[in-house]
C-alpha positions in Angstrom: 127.3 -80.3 -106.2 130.3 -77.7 -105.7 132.6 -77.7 -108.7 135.7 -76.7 -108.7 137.4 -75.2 -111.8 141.0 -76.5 -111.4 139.1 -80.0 -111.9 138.4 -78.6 -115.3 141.0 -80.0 -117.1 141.0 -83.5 -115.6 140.5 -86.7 -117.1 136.3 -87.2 -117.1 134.9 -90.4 -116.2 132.4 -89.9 -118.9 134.2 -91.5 -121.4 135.3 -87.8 -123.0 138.6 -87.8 -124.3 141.2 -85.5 -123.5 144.7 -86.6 -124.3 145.1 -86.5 -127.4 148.2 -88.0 -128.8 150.9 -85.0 -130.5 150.7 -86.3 -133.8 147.1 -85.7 -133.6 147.0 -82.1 -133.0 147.6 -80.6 -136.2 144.6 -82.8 -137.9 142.8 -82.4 -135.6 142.9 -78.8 -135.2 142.8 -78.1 -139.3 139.3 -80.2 -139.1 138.2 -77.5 -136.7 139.5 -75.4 -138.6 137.8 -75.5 -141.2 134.5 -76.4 -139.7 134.2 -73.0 -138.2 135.8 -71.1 -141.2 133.1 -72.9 -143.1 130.4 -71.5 -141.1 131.3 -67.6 -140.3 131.8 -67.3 -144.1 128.1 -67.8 -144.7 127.4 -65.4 -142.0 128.8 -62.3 -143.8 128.8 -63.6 -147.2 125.6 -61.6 -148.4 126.3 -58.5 -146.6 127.9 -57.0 -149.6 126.3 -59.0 -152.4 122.7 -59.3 -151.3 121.6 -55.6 -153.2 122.6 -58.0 -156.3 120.0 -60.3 -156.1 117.1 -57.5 -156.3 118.3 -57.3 -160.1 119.0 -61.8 -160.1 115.4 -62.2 -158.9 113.3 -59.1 -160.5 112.4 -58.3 -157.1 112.6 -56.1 -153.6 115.1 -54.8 -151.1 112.5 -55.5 -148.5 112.2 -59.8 -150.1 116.0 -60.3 -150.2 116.3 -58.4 -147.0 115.1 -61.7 -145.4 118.3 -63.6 -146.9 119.9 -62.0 -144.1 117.4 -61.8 -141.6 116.0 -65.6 -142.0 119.4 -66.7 -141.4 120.4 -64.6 -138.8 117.0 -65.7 -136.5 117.4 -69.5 -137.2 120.9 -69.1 -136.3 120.4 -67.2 -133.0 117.4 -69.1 -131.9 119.7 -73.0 -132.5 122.8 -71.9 -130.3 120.8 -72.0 -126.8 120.0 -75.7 -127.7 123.7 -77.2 -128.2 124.0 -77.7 -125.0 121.9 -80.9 -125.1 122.4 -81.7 -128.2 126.4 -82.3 -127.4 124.9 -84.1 -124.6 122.2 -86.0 -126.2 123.9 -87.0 -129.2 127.8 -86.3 -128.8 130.4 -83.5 -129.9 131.6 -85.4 -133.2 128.2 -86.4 -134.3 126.7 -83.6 -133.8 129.9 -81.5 -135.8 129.7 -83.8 -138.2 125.9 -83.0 -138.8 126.2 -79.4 -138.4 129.3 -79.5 -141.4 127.6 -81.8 -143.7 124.2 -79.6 -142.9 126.0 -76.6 -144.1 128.0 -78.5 -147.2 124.0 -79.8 -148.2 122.5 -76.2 -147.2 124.8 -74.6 -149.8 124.5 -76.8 -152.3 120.9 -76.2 -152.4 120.8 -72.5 -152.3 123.1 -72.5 -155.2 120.7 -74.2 -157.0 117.6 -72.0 -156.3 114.7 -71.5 -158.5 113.8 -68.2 -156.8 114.0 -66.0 -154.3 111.8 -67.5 -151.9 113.6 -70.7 -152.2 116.9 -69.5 -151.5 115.2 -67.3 -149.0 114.3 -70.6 -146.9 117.4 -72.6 -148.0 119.5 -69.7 -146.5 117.4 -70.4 -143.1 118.5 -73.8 -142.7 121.9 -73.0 -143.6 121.8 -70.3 -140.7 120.5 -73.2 -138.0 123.7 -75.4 -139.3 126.1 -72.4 -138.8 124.6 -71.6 -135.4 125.7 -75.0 -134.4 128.9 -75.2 -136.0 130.6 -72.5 -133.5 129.7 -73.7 -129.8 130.3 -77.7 -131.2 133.6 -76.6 -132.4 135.0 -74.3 -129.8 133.9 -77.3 -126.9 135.5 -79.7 -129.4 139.0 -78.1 -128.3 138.7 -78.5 -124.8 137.7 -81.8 -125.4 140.4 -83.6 -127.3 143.0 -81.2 -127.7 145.4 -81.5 -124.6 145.5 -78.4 -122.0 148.8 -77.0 -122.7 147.6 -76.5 -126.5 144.6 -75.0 -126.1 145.5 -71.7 -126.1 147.3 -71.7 -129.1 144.1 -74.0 -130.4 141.6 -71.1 -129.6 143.8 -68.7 -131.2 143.7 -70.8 -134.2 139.7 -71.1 -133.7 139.1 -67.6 -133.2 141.5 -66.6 -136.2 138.9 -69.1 -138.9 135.9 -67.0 -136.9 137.7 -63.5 -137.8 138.7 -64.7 -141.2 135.6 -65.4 -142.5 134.4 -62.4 -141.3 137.3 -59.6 -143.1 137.5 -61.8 -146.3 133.7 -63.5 -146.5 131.9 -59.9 -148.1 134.6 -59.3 -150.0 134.9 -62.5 -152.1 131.3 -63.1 -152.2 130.9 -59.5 -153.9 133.8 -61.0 -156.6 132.2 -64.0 -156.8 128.3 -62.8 -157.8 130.2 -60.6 -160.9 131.0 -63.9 -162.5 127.8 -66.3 -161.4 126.4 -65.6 -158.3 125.9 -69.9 -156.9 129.4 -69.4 -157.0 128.6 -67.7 -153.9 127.5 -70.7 -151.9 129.8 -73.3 -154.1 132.9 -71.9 -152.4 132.8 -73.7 -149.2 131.7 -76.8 -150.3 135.0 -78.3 -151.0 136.1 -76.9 -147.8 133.2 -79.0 -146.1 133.2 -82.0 -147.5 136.2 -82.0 -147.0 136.4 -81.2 -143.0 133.4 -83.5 -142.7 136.4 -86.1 -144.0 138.9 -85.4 -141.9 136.2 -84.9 -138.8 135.0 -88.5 -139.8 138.6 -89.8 -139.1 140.5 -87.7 -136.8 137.6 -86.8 -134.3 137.6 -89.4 -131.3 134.5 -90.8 -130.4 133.0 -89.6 -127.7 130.1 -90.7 -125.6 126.4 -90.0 -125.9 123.6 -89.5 -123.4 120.5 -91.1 -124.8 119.3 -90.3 -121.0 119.4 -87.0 -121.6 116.6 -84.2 -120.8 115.4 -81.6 -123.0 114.0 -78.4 -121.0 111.1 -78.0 -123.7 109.5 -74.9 -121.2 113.6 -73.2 -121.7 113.7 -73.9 -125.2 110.6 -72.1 -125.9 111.3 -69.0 -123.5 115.0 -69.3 -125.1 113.8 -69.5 -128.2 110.8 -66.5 -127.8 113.1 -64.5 -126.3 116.2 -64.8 -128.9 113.3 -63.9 -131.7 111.9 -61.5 -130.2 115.2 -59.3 -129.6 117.0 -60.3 -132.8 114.0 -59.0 -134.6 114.0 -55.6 -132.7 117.6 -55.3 -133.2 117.6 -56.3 -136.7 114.4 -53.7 -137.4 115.4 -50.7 -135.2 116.3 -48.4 -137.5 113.5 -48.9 -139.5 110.8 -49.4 -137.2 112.3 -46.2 -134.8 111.4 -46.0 -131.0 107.4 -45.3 -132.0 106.4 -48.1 -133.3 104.1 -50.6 -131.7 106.3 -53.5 -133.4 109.2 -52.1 -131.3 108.3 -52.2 -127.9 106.2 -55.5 -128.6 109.6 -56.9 -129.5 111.2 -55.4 -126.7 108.5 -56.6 -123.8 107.9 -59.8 -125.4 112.0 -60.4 -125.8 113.0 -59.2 -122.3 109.9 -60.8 -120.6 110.8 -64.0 -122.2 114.2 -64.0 -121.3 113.6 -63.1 -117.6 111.5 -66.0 -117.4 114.0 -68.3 -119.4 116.2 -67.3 -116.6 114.0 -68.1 -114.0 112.8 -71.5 -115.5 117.0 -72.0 -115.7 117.1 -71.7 -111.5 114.2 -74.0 -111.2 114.9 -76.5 -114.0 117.0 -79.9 -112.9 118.1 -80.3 -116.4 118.3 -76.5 -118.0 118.8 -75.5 -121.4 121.4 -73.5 -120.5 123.4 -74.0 -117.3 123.0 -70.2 -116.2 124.7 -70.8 -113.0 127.6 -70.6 -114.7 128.1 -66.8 -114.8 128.6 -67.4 -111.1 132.0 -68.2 -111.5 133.5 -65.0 -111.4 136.7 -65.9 -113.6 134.0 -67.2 -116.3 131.7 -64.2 -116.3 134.4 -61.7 -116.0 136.3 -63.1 -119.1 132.7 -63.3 -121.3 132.1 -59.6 -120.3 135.5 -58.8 -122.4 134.4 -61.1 -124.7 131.2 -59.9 -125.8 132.7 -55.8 -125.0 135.7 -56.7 -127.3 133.1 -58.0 -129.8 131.3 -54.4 -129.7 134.3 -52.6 -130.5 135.2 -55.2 -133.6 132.1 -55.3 -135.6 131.5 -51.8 -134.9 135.1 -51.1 -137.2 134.0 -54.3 -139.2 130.6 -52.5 -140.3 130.9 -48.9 -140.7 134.4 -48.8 -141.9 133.8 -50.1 -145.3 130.9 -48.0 -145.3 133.6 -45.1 -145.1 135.3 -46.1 -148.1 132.9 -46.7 -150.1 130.1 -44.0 -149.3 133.5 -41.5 -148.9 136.4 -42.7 -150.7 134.3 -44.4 -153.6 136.1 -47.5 -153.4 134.5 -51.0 -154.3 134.4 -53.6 -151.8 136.8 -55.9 -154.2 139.4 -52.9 -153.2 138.0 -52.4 -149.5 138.6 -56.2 -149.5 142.6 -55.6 -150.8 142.4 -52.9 -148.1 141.9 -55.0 -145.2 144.3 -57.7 -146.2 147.5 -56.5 -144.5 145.5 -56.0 -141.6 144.1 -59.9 -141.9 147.9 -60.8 -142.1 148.5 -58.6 -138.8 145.5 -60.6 -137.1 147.1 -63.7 -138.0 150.1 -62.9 -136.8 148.9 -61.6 -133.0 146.5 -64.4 -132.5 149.2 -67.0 -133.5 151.3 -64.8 -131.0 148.4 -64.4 -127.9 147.9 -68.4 -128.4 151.9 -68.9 -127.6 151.9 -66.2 -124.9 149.0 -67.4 -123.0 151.1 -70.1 -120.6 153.5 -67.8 -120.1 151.9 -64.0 -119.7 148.0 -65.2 -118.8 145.0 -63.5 -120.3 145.1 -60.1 -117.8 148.7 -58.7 -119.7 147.1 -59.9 -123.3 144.1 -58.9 -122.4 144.8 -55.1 -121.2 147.5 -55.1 -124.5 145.1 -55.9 -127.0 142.2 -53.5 -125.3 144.6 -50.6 -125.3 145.5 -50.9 -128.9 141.9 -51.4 -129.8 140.8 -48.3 -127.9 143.8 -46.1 -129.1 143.2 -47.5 -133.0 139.1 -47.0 -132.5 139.7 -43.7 -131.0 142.0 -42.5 -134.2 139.6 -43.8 -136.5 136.3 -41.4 -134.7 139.0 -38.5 -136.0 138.8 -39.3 -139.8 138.8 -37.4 -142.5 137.8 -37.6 -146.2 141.0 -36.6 -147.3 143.1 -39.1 -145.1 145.3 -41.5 -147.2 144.2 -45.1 -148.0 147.9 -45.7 -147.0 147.5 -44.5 -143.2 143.8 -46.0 -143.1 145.6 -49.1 -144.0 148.3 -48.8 -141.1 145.6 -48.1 -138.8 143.2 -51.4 -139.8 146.7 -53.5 -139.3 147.4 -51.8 -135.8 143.8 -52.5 -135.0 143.7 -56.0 -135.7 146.8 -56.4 -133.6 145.4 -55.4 -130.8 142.2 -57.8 -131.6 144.0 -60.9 -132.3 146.0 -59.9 -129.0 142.8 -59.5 -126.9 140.1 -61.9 -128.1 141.9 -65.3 -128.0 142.5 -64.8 -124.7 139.6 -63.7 -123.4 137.8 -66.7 -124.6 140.4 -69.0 -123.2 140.0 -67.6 -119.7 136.4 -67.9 -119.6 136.1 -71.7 -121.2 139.6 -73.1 -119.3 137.7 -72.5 -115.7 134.7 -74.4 -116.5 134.7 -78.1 -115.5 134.6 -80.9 -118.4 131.4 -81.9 -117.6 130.1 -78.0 -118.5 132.3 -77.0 -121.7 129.0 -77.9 -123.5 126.7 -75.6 -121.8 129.9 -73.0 -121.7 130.6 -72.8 -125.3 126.9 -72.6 -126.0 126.0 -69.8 -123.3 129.2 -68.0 -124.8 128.2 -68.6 -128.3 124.4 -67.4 -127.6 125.3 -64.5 -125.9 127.8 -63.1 -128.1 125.6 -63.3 -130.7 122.7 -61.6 -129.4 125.1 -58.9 -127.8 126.6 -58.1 -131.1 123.3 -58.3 -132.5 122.0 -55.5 -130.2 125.3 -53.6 -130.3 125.2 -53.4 -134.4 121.7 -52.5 -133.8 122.2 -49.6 -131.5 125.0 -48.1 -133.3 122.8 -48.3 -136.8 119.9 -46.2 -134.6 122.7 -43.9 -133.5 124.3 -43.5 -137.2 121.0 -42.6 -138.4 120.3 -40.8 -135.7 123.2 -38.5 -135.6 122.8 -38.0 -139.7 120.0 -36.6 -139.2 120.9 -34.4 -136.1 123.8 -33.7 -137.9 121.9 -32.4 -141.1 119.5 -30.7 -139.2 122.1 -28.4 -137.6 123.8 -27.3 -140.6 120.6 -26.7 -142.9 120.0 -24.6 -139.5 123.2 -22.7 -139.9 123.5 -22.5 -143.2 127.3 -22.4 -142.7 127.8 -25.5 -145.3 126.2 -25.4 -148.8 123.2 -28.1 -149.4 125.2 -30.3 -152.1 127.7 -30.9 -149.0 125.7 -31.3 -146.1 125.3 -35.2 -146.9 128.6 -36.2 -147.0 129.6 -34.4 -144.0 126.9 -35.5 -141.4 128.0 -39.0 -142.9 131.1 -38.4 -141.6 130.7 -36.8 -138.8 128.1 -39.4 -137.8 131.0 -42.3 -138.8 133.1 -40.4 -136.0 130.2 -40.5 -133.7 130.2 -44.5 -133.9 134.0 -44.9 -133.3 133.8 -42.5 -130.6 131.4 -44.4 -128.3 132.9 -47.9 -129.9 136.0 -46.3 -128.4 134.8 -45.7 -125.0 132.9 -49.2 -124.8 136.3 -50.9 -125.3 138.1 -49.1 -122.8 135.5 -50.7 -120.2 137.3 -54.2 -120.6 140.8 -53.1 -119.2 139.1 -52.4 -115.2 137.2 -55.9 -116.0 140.4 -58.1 -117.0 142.1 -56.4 -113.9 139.5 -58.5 -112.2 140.0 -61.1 -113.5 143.9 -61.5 -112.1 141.8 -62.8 -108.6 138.2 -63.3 -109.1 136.6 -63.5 -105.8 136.1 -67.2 -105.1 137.0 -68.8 -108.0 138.8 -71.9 -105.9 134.6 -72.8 -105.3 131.7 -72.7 -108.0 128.5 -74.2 -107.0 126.6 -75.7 -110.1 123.6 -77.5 -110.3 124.1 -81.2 -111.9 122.0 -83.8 -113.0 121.7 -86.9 -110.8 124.5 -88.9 -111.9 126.8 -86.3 -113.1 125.6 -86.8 -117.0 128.3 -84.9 -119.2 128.2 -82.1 -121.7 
């Protein structure tokens, strides 16, 4: 079957809706809102505050280590399935499980007995937040109407970004007073959405005739593993280790035969064919660069001020706020825009702001003010919210209705597993390049030993942004591609007999 992406936004005879009535929108929106806030919060939540429970629990870095790693592999290894289960089951029931799995999933952890407990109560909270982000980003291009979804995915990538700057931060304020708190926070804001999600979400149709590739979901699955762990491990395990290139053969091979099983398959996990369309592959290749460039900033900066500048991360947290009010702002602005600029002028904006900000930021010194750090992070974020919004609109608005299932989930899954790998191969090079950097100056002798630390750690800070820098500027030659993709007007993808919908 040949489809063609200006279909994409037509009525579906599925039974999908997607006119939704004006008054709607706002509700309707807010649900998602939330949904996805809800979710991305719990992914950063312990990245500050999980060295806390070693003290809580009487126990190891290396036990509560897996708080973050448990729920970072169930996660990653749920996305590639969404696919069918929006098929299977339906968009709203299936965002109505993953909410209420994440409202229940908290609960729970706050409630732990121990650290293994919360330990595997922290892994099925990362399956229901691996679901929560593909279900609601389809869930726009499903019942909001076309002229709003850009501004709709603006609002959708903000609650993503959100949770992301403010999620450490209050978790770290939260564990000095009780640390369930923690997990408590977004329960409101579930049961709540799960509410709203009840009644505002239209109904849309199931599949019960839907096919599960069991052979993709295990090579999907295998793979996913495989890599997150070698990404998650790689500074530890280094580039000797038998674990390492286990990971890496058993990760690549299994996700070179997921692909081929994918060709072959008449109902796939994933609908690979997909990154044929040039407009859609183009725009998820900014995507998943642009991502690169943010969590590399996102990461290493706080480390900055608080290995450098001796800040806590209550006051890193106060630090990033004008810049969360500046992301605010741009997205709200890039959704607006889109109609009337496209994604290519947005696009190369953002991009050259983020490159310019990234670049100024592999120049730092200890002595720079918190004042101009500040100015910079808002800049930054500019250029983010002016950039990302867009590029995920591109990519999703020129896939056909019957695909925004697979499409949000192959976006989803790969972003995650790219940032994954990216977090993991700057950590390698940080380390890397402290040690180099060490190294040289014990060599030279030129800086006294109760310096030397603090230096390389900067110097190897500058290293990161530097090559963050330079990955960033990729995306401008790619969204100048993706003004006239070569053959958009015609996209051959595979479809069940009978044309079953996403």
């Amino acid at each position: 079957m040949t489809v063609h992406p200006s279909d994409a936004r037509e009525a579906a005879s599925d039974g999908h809706t997607t006119n939704r009535s004006p008054a709607s929108f706002w509700p309707v929106l807010v649900t998602i809102f939330l949904g996805s806030f809800a979710g991305m919060y719990h992914v950063v939540s312990l990245n500050v505050s999980l060295p806390g429970f070693i003290g809580i629990f009487d126990t190891e870095l290396r036990v509560v280590q897996w708080m973050l790693t448990g729920f970072t592999l169930a996660s990653g290894i749920i996305v590639p399935v969404t696919g069918y289960a929006m098929k299977r089951f339906g968009s709203k029931r299936l965002f109505l499980l993953a909410i209420g799995g994440i409202t229940v999933s908290s609960l729970l952890c706050a409630i732990s007995w121990n650290v293994e407990s919360l330990i595997a109560f922290r892994v099925v909270q990362g399956a229901f937040c691996g679901l929560i982000q593909p279900v609601s980003l389809a869930l726009i291009y499903r019942v909001i109407p076309e002229d709003k979804q850009p501004l709709a995915v603006s609002v959708w990538s903000f609650s993503t970004v959100l949770g992301t700057a403010i999620g450490p931060t209050l978790s770290g304020w939260l564990q000095s007073f009780d640390w369930p708190l923690i997990f408590l926070v977004t329960v409101p804001v579930g049961i709540g959405a799960w509410v709203a999600a009840a009644i505002v979400l239209p109904q849309d149709q199931a599949n019960r005739g839907a096919k599960l590739d069991l052979v993709g979901l295990v090579l999907a699955t295998g793979g996913s593993l495989s890599l997150l762990l070698l990404f998650g491990n790689m500074t530890s395990w280094g580039w000797k280790s038998g674990l390492t290139w286990s990971m890496l053969i058993i990760g690549a091979g299994g996700m070179a035969a997921f692909v081929w099983q994918a060709g072959r398959s008449r109902h796939p996990l994933l609908e690979l064919k997909l990154l044929r369309n040039p407009r859609f592959a183009l725009s998820l290749a900014a995507s998943m660069i642009l991502s690169f460039g943010l969590y590399a900033v996102v990461y290493f900066m706080p480390l900055f001020l608080v290995e450098l500048k001796g800040m806590t991360p209550f006051r890193v947290g106060l630090l990033f706020l004008p810049a969360a009010a500046c992301l605010t702002g741009a997205t709200f602005f890039s959704g607006r825009a889109y109609a009337k600029l496209g994604p290519v002028k947005l696009i190369i904006a953002g991009s050259v702001i983020l490159f310019v900000s990234t670049y100024y930021f592999s120049h730092l010194a200890a002595g720079t003010s918190l004042g101009v750090i500040m100015v910079w992070l808002a800049i930054r974020n500019i250029g983010t919210g002016l950039a990302m919004t867009p590029a995920t609109n591109a990519s999703m608005s020129a896939v056909p209705q019957e695909l925004l299932g697979h499409a949000s989930a192959l976006l989803n899954w790969l972003r995650q597993v790219f940032s994954a790998l990216s977090l993991g191969i700057c950590t390698s090079m940080f380390y890397a390049r402290l040690s180099a950097h060490q190294q040289a100056m014990a060599d030279e002798g030129s800086v006294p030993a109760s310096e030397r630390y603090q230096l390389a750690y900067m110097m190897s800070i500058h290293d990161v942004f530097f090559v963050a820098s330079v990955v960033v500027a990729a995306v401008i030659p790619i969204a100048l591609l993706i003004r006239n993709p070569v053959k958009a007007e015609a996209v051959p993808v595979h479809l069940p007999k009978g044309g079953e919908s996403a």
